[in-house]
N, C-alpha and C positions, 0 to 999 in steps of 0.2 A: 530685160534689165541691162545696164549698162555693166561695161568691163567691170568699174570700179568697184562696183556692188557686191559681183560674183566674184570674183580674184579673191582667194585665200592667200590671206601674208605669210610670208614666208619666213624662218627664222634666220636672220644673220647673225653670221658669226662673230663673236666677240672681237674688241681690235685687239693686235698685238701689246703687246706690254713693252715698256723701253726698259732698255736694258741698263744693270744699275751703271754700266760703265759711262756709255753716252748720258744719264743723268747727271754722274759724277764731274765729267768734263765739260758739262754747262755750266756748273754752276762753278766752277773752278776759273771757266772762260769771264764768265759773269764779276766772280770776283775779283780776277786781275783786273780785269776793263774801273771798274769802280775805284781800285786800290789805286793804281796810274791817275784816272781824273783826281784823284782825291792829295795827292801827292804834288802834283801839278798845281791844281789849286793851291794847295799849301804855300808851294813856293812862290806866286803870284800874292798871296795875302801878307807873308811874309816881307816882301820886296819893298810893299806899300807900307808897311809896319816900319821899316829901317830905310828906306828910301834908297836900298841899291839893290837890283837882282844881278844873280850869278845864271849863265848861262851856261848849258853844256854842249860841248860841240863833238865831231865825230874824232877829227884830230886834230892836235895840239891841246895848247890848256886853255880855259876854261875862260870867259871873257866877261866882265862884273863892269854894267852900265849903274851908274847914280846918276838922281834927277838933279844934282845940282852941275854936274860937269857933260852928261849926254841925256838932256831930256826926251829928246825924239827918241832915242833907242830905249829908252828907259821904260817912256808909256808904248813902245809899239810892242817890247815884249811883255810887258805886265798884263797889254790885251789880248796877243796868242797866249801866253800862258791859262789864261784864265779863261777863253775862247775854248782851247782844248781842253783844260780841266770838265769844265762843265761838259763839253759835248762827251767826253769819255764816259762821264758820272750817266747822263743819257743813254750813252749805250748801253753801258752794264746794267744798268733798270732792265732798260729795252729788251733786252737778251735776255736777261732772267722771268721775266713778264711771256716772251716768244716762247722762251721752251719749256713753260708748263703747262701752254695748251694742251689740253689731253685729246680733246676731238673736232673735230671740224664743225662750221656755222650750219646747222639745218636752215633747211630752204620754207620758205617764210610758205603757210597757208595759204591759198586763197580761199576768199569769202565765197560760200555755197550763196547761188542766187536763188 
């Protein structure tokens, strides 16, 4: 008889459990990521709502493009904004989706000929 036949399975052992810390700070991670796209977006929906966004910058104050006086800057940040709203919103799914895999993909059958 072949190996396969005769081999007794063996029992493995159970996986590790996650700890509630590392749960805790996924989903924490998860929901900043979401709470920032959503924020971002805001202010992009916002802009197109009253026709002028406010921009924040690292230093000095704060610089407010309207489409009727800087329309290129007006639509180029209302599309990074809303650019990165959305791909934030992405991630934080993505993240939240990633770490509640519990176990790894098993390896597919083959067909007995």
């Amino acid at each position: 008889m072949s190996q396969k036949r005769t081999r007794i399975p063996q029992p493995h052992p159970s996986p590790p459990q996650k700890s509630l810390v590392s749960r805790g700070l996924a989903i924490m991670i998860s929901v900043f990521l979401i709470f920032t796209g959503v924020l971002l977006s805001y202010s992009a929906i916002d802009g197109l709502i009253h026709d002028s966004i406010t921009t924040a910058t690292r230093g000095g104050p704060a610089k407010v493009y309207t489409l009727a006086r800087q329309p290129g800057a007006y639509w180029f940040h209302i599309v990074i904004e809303g650019f990165f709203g959305g791909l934030l919103l992405v991630a934080g799914v993505a993240w939240h989706r990633l770490t509640r895999i519990d176990k790894p993909a098993t390896k597919a059958m083959r067909k007995p000929r």
